[in-house]
N, C-alpha and C positions, 0 to 999 in steps of 0.2 A: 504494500500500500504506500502511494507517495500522502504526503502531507503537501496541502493547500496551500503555496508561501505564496506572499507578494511581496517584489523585491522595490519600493522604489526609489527611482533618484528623487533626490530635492535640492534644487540651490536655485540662484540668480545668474545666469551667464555672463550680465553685465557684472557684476561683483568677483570679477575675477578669480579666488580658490572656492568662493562659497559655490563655484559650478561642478567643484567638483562630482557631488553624487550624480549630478546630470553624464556629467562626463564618463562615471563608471556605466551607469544604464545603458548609454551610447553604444560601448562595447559588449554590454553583454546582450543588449537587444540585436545582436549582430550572430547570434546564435539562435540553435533552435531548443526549446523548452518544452517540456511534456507540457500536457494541457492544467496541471497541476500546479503549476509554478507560473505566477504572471509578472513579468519586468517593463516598468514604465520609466519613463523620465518624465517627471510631473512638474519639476521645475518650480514655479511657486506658485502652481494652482492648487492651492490651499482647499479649495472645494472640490474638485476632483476627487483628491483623494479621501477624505472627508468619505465621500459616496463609496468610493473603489475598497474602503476596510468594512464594510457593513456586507461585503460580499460573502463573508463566513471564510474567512481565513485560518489556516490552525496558528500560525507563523508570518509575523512581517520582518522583513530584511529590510531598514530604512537607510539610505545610502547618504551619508551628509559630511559637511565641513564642519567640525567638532571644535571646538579653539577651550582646551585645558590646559592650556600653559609650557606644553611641549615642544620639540623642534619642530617646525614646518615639514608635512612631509610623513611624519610619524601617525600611525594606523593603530585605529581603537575599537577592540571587540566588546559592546558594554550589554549588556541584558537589562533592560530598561527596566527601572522600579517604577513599578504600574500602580501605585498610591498615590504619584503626585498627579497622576490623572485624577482618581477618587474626592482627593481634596482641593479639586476647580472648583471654584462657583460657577455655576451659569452664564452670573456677568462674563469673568472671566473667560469662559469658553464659548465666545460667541464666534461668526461663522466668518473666516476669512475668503473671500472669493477672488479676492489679488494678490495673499500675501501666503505668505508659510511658516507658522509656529508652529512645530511640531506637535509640541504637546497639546496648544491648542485645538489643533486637529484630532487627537486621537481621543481629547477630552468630548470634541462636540460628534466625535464617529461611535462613540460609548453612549453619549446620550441619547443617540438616535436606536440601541442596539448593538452598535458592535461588540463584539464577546471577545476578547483578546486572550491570548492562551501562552504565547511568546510574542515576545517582542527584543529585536536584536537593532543597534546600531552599528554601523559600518563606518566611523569617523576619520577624518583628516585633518591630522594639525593643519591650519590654515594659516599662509604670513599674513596674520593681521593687518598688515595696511594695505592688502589684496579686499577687503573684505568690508572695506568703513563707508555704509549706506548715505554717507553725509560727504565721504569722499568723490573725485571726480570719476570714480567707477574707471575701471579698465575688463577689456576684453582678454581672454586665456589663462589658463593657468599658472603660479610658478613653478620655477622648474623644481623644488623640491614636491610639488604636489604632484605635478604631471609625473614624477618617474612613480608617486606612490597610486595611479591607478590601476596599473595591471597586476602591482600588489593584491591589490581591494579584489582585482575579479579573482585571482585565483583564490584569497579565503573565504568569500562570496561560493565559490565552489565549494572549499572546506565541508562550510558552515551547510549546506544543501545537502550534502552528502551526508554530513553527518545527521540531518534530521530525517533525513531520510532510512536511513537504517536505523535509529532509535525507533521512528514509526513502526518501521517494519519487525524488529524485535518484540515493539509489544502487541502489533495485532500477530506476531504467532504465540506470542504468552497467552492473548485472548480467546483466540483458536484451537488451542493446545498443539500447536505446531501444525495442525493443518494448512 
């Protein structure tokens, strides 16, 4: 049995590394996928995906520019703690149609129903002054970010792979090996 992921990009292309998760989507939308597994580049249609996790997902792979204080470039496997969804307000989680808060989104995709079961970040330190909304924005990425995408897809693979045999180990646990 595969498990339901959705993998997708999120950033602004004009904000230079914030494109990165776009930029991983790119390459992996350049593959073919079971019908179990959906890869978007949603960029920061905020409400898109909004709609796109209410689809009953077991698994999201959310691909982003992460900025924790590390060197530009550097690759973060996080499992997202799903209480600071819980504790949105309403106010707080209302509905972006041009923009992308992650969490905001996954707050108003719960409100609507979505049932979350995992949830995985796929992060890139980003050089911060690639990234500043108030900046004169620039197009591409830098180069420490560009070498860390085909990083991102191969533990993008990892991480698939591995959910995919955990699936599959418990539905023969469920089965009794049938």
């Amino acid at each position: 049995m595969t498990p339901r992921i959705l993998v997708p990009g999120i950033g602004n292309i004009f904000l230079g590394d914030d494109a990165f998760g776009s930029e991983v989507a790119r390459l992996l939308l350049r593959r073919s996928w079971p019908g179990s597994i959906r890869v978007e580049d949603f960029g920061i249609r905020g409400f898109d995906l909004t709609l796109a996790l209410t689809d009953g997902y077991d698994t999201v792979i959310l691909i982003d520019a992460t900025p924790r204080g590390g060197q530009p470039g550097t690759l973060y496997t996080i499992e997202a703690d799903l209480s600071d969804i819980d504790d949105m307000s309403p106010e707080q989680a209302g509905v972006e149609t041009h923009g992308m808060n992650p969490v905001r989104v996954l707050a108003v995709s719960k409100s609507m129903g979505a049932l979350f079961r995992k949830i995985f970040v796929i992060g890139c330190e980003p050089a911060l002054e690639t990234i500043d909304p108030d900046g004169p924005g620039e197009m591409g990425l830098s180069v420490p970010v560009r070498q860390a995408v085909e990083e991102a897809v191969t533990l993008i693979d990892c991480l698939i792979a591995q959910l995919t045999s955990e699936a599959s180990r418990a539905q023969m646990q469920t089965t009794g090996g049938i």
